[in-house]
C-alpha positions as CSV (number, residue, x, y, z in Angstrom):
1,X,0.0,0.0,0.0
2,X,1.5,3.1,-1.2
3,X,1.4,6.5,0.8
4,X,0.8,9.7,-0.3
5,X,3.1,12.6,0.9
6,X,1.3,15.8,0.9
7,X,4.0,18.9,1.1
8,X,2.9,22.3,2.7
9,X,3.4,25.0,0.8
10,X,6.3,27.6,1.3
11,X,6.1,29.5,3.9
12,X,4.1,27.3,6.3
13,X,6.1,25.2,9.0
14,X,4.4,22.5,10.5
15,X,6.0,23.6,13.9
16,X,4.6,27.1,14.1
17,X,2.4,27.7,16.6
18,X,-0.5,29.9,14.5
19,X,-0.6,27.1,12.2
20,X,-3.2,24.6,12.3
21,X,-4.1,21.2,10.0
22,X,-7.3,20.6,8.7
23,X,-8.7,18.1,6.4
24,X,-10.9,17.9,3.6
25,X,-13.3,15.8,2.6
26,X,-10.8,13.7,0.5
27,X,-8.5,13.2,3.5
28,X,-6.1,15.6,2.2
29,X,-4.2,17.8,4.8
30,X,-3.9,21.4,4.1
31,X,-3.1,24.3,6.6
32,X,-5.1,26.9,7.8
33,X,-2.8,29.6,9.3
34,X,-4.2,32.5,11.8
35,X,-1.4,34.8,11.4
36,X,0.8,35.0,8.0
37,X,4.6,34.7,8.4
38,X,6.5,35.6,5.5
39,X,9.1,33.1,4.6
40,X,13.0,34.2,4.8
41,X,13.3,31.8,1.8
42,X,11.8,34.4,-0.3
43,X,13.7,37.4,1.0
44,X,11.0,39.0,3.2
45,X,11.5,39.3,6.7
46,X,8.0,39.8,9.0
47,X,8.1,42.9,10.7
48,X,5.2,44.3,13.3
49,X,4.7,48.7,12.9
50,X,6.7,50.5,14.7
51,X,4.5,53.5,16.3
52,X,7.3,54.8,18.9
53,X,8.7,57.3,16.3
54,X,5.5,58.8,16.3
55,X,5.1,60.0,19.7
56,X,7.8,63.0,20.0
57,X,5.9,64.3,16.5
58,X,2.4,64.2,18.2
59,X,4.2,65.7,21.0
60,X,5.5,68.3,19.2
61,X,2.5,69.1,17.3
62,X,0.9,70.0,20.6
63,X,3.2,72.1,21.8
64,X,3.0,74.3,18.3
65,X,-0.1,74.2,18.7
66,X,-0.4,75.5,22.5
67,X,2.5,78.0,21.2
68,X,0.5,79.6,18.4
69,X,-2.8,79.9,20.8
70,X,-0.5,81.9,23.6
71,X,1.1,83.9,20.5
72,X,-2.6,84.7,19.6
73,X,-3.4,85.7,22.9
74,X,-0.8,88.4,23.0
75,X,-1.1,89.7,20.1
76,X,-5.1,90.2,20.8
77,X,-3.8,92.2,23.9
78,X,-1.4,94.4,21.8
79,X,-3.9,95.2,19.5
80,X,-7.0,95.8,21.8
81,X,-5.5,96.6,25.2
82,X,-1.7,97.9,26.3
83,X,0.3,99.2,23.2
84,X,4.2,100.7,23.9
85,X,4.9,103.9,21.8
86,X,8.0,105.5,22.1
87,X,8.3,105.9,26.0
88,X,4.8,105.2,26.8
89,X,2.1,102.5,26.8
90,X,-1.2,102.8,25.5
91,X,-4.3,101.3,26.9
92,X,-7.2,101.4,23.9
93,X,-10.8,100.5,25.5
94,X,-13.0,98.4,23.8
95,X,-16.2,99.8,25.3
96,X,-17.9,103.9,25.3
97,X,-18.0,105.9,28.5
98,X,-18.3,109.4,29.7
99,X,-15.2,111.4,29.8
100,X,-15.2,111.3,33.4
101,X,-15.7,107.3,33.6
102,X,-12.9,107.1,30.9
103,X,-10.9,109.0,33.0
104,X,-11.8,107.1,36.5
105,X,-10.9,103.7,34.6
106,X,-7.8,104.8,33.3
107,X,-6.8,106.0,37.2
108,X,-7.9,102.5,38.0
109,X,-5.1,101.3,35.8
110,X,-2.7,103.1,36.9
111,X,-2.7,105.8,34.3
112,X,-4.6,108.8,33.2
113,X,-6.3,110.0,30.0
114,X,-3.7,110.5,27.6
115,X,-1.9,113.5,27.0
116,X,-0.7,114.4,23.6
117,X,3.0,116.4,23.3
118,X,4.2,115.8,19.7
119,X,3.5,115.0,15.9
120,X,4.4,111.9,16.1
121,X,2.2,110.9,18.8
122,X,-0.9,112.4,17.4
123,X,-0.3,110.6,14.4
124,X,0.0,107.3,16.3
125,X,-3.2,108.2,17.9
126,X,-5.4,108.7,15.0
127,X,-3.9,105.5,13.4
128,X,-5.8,103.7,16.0
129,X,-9.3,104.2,14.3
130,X,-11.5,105.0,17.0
131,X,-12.8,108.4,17.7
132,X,-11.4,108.4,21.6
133,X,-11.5,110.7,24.7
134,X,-8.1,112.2,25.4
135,X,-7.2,114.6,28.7
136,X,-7.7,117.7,27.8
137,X,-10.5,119.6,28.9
138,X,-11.7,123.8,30.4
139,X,-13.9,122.4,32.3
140,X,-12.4,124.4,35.3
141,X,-12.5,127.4,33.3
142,X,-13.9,127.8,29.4
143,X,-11.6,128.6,27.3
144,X,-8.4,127.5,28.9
145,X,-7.7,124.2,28.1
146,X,-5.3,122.3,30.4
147,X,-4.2,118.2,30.6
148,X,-5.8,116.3,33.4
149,X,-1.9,116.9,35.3
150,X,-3.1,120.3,35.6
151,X,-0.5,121.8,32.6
152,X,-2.0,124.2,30.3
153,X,-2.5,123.4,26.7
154,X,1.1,124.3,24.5
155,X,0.7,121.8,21.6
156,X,-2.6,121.8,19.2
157,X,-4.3,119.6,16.7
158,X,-7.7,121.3,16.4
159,X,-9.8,120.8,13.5
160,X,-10.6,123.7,11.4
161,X,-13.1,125.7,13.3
162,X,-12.7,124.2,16.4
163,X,-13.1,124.0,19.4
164,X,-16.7,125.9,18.5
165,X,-19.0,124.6,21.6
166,X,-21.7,124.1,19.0
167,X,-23.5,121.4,21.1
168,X,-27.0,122.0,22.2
169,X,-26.5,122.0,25.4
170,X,-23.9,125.0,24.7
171,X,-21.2,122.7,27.0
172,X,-18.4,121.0,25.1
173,X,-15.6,121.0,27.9
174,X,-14.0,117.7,26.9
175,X,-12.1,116.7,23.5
176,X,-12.2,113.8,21.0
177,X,-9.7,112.6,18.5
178,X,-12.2,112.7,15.5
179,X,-11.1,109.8,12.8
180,X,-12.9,111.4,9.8
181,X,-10.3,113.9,9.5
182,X,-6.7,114.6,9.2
183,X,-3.7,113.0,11.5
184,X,-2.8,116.8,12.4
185,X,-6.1,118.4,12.1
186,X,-8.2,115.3,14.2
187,X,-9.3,117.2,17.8
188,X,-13.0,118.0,18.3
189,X,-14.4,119.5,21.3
190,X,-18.0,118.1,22.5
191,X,-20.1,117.8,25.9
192,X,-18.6,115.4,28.3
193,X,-21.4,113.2,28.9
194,X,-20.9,112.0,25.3
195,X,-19.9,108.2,25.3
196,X,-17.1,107.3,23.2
197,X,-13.4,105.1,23.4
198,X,-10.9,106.5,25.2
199,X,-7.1,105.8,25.8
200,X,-4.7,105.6,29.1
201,X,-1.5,106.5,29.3
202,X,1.2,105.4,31.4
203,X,4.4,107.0,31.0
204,X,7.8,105.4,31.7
Protein backbone atom coordinates (compact mmCIF):
# COMPACT_ATOMS: atom_id res chain seq x y z
CA UNK A 1 0.00 0.00 0.00
CA UNK A 2 1.49 3.12 -1.18
CA UNK A 3 1.37 6.46 0.77
CA UNK A 4 0.79 9.74 -0.33
CA UNK A 5 3.08 12.62 0.89
CA UNK A 6 1.33 15.78 0.91
CA UNK A 7 4.04 18.90 1.09
CA UNK A 8 2.93 22.29 2.75
CA UNK A 9 3.37 25.03 0.83
CA UNK A 10 6.33 27.58 1.29
CA UNK A 11 6.11 29.50 3.92
CA UNK A 12 4.10 27.29 6.35
CA UNK A 13 6.15 25.17 8.97
CA UNK A 14 4.44 22.53 10.52
CA UNK A 15 6.00 23.64 13.90
CA UNK A 16 4.55 27.09 14.09
CA UNK A 17 2.39 27.66 16.58
CA UNK A 18 -0.52 29.91 14.50
CA UNK A 19 -0.64 27.12 12.21
CA UNK A 20 -3.18 24.58 12.32
CA UNK A 21 -4.07 21.19 10.04
CA UNK A 22 -7.34 20.61 8.70
CA UNK A 23 -8.68 18.10 6.43
CA UNK A 24 -10.91 17.89 3.58
CA UNK A 25 -13.26 15.81 2.61
CA UNK A 26 -10.75 13.69 0.47
CA UNK A 27 -8.54 13.22 3.48
CA UNK A 28 -6.11 15.64 2.21
CA UNK A 29 -4.19 17.81 4.80
CA UNK A 30 -3.89 21.39 4.14
CA UNK A 31 -3.12 24.27 6.60
CA UNK A 32 -5.09 26.94 7.75
CA UNK A 33 -2.79 29.64 9.27
CA UNK A 34 -4.16 32.50 11.77
CA UNK A 35 -1.43 34.82 11.42
CA UNK A 36 0.76 34.97 7.95
CA UNK A 37 4.62 34.73 8.44
CA UNK A 38 6.48 35.58 5.50
CA UNK A 39 9.15 33.06 4.56
CA UNK A 40 12.96 34.20 4.82
CA UNK A 41 13.29 31.83 1.81
CA UNK A 42 11.84 34.38 -0.32
CA UNK A 43 13.72 37.42 0.96
CA UNK A 44 10.96 38.98 3.24
CA UNK A 45 11.49 39.25 6.72
CA UNK A 46 8.00 39.82 8.98
CA UNK A 47 8.07 42.93 10.74
CA UNK A 48 5.21 44.32 13.29
CA UNK A 49 4.70 48.74 12.89
CA UNK A 50 6.68 50.49 14.75
CA UNK A 51 4.53 53.46 16.34
CA UNK A 52 7.26 54.79 18.88
CA UNK A 53 8.68 57.34 16.34
CA UNK A 54 5.50 58.75 16.30
CA UNK A 55 5.09 60.00 19.69
CA UNK A 56 7.85 63.00 19.97
CA UNK A 57 5.86 64.25 16.47
CA UNK A 58 2.39 64.15 18.17
CA UNK A 59 4.22 65.72 21.04
CA UNK A 60 5.49 68.33 19.24
CA UNK A 61 2.48 69.12 17.32
CA UNK A 62 0.86 70.03 20.61
CA UNK A 63 3.16 72.13 21.85
CA UNK A 64 2.99 74.27 18.30
CA UNK A 65 -0.11 74.21 18.67
CA UNK A 66 -0.43 75.45 22.51
CA UNK A 67 2.52 77.97 21.22
CA UNK A 68 0.49 79.65 18.44
CA UNK A 69 -2.79 79.88 20.77
CA UNK A 70 -0.55 81.86 23.59
CA UNK A 71 1.09 83.86 20.53
CA UNK A 72 -2.64 84.68 19.56
CA UNK A 73 -3.36 85.72 22.90
CA UNK A 74 -0.84 88.39 22.96
CA UNK A 75 -1.12 89.70 20.12
CA UNK A 76 -5.09 90.16 20.84
CA UNK A 77 -3.79 92.22 23.91
CA UNK A 78 -1.40 94.43 21.78
CA UNK A 79 -3.90 95.21 19.54
CA UNK A 80 -6.99 95.84 21.78
CA UNK A 81 -5.51 96.55 25.22
CA UNK A 82 -1.66 97.86 26.31
CA UNK A 83 0.32 99.20 23.21
CA UNK A 84 4.18 100.73 23.93
CA UNK A 85 4.88 103.87 21.77
CA UNK A 86 8.03 105.55 22.07
CA UNK A 87 8.32 105.87 26.05
CA UNK A 88 4.76 105.23 26.83
CA UNK A 89 2.10 102.53 26.76
CA UNK A 90 -1.21 102.84 25.47
CA UNK A 91 -4.26 101.28 26.88
CA UNK A 92 -7.20 101.37 23.94
CA UNK A 93 -10.75 100.50 25.46
CA UNK A 94 -12.98 98.40 23.82
CA UNK A 95 -16.24 99.82 25.33
CA UNK A 96 -17.87 103.91 25.31
CA UNK A 97 -17.95 105.90 28.53
CA UNK A 98 -18.33 109.38 29.66
CA UNK A 99 -15.23 111.44 29.80
CA UNK A 100 -15.20 111.27 33.41
CA UNK A 101 -15.65 107.28 33.56
CA UNK A 102 -12.94 107.14 30.93
CA UNK A 103 -10.90 109.02 32.97
CA UNK A 104 -11.76 107.06 36.47
CA UNK A 105 -10.88 103.70 34.56
CA UNK A 106 -7.83 104.82 33.31
CA UNK A 107 -6.79 106.05 37.24
CA UNK A 108 -7.89 102.53 37.95
CA UNK A 109 -5.12 101.25 35.81
CA UNK A 110 -2.67 103.09 36.88
CA UNK A 111 -2.71 105.76 34.29
CA UNK A 112 -4.63 108.76 33.18
CA UNK A 113 -6.25 109.96 29.97
CA UNK A 114 -3.68 110.47 27.65
CA UNK A 115 -1.89 113.46 26.97
CA UNK A 116 -0.67 114.43 23.57
CA UNK A 117 2.99 116.44 23.31
CA UNK A 118 4.17 115.83 19.66
CA UNK A 119 3.49 115.04 15.94
CA UNK A 120 4.37 111.91 16.12
CA UNK A 121 2.18 110.87 18.83
CA UNK A 122 -0.88 112.45 17.39
CA UNK A 123 -0.27 110.56 14.37
CA UNK A 124 0.02 107.28 16.34
CA UNK A 125 -3.24 108.23 17.94
CA UNK A 126 -5.37 108.72 14.98
CA UNK A 127 -3.92 105.47 13.44
CA UNK A 128 -5.82 103.69 16.04
CA UNK A 129 -9.27 104.24 14.27
CA UNK A 130 -11.46 104.99 17.01
CA UNK A 131 -12.76 108.36 17.73
CA UNK A 132 -11.41 108.42 21.56
CA UNK A 133 -11.54 110.71 24.67
CA UNK A 134 -8.06 112.22 25.37
CA UNK A 135 -7.20 114.63 28.69
CA UNK A 136 -7.74 117.68 27.79
CA UNK A 137 -10.52 119.57 28.91
CA UNK A 138 -11.71 123.75 30.42
CA UNK A 139 -13.87 122.44 32.33
CA UNK A 140 -12.40 124.45 35.28
CA UNK A 141 -12.49 127.37 33.33
CA UNK A 142 -13.92 127.80 29.44
CA UNK A 143 -11.64 128.61 27.25
CA UNK A 144 -8.37 127.52 28.94
CA UNK A 145 -7.69 124.23 28.06
CA UNK A 146 -5.34 122.30 30.42
CA UNK A 147 -4.22 118.19 30.60
CA UNK A 148 -5.80 116.27 33.40
CA UNK A 149 -1.90 116.87 35.26
CA UNK A 150 -3.10 120.31 35.62
CA UNK A 151 -0.50 121.77 32.61
CA UNK A 152 -2.03 124.20 30.32
CA UNK A 153 -2.45 123.39 26.65
CA UNK A 154 1.06 124.32 24.49
CA UNK A 155 0.66 121.76 21.56
CA UNK A 156 -2.55 121.79 19.25
CA UNK A 157 -4.28 119.58 16.74
CA UNK A 158 -7.65 121.29 16.40
CA UNK A 159 -9.78 120.79 13.54
CA UNK A 160 -10.58 123.70 11.39
CA UNK A 161 -13.14 125.72 13.29
CA UNK A 162 -12.72 124.17 16.41
CA UNK A 163 -13.15 124.02 19.45
CA UNK A 164 -16.69 125.89 18.51
CA UNK A 165 -18.98 124.65 21.61
CA UNK A 166 -21.72 124.08 19.03
CA UNK A 167 -23.48 121.36 21.06
CA UNK A 168 -27.00 121.99 22.19
CA UNK A 169 -26.46 121.99 25.39
CA UNK A 170 -23.87 125.01 24.72
CA UNK A 171 -21.19 122.66 27.02
CA UNK A 172 -18.41 120.96 25.08
CA UNK A 173 -15.64 121.01 27.86
CA UNK A 174 -14.01 117.70 26.95
CA UNK A 175 -12.05 116.65 23.48
CA UNK A 176 -12.19 113.79 20.96
CA UNK A 177 -9.69 112.56 18.55
CA UNK A 178 -12.22 112.66 15.47
CA UNK A 179 -11.11 109.84 12.83
CA UNK A 180 -12.94 111.44 9.76
CA UNK A 181 -10.27 113.93 9.48
CA UNK A 182 -6.69 114.56 9.23
CA UNK A 183 -3.74 112.97 11.48
CA UNK A 184 -2.82 116.78 12.42
CA UNK A 185 -6.07 118.45 12.14
CA UNK A 186 -8.23 115.31 14.24
CA UNK A 187 -9.28 117.18 17.75
CA UNK A 188 -12.97 117.99 18.34
CA UNK A 189 -14.35 119.54 21.33
CA UNK A 190 -18.03 118.14 22.49
CA UNK A 191 -20.11 117.79 25.94
CA UNK A 192 -18.63 115.37 28.28
CA UNK A 193 -21.44 113.19 28.93
CA UNK A 194 -20.89 111.99 25.27
CA UNK A 195 -19.88 108.24 25.31
CA UNK A 196 -17.08 107.33 23.23
CA UNK A 197 -13.41 105.10 23.44
CA UNK A 198 -10.92 106.51 25.18
CA UNK A 199 -7.11 105.77 25.78
CA UNK A 200 -4.72 105.56 29.08
CA UNK A 201 -1.46 106.51 29.29
CA UNK A 202 1.20 105.35 31.44
CA UNK A 203 4.38 107.01 31.01
CA UNK A 204 7.80 105.37 31.65
Amino acid sequence: MSEGVYEIPDGFNDDEPDAMKNTDIDGQSYANVRAFKPSTRDGVVASEPDSSGKRPFLVAAVCLGLLCVLLAGIIGLSVYCWQKFESSWYFLSTESKTWKESRQDCLKRGADLVMINSDKEQTFLFNLKKRVWIGLTDSVKEGTWKWVDGNPLTTRYWNDNQPDSKDPTGEEDCVEIHTDWTPLKAWNDMSCDRKLNWICEKVF
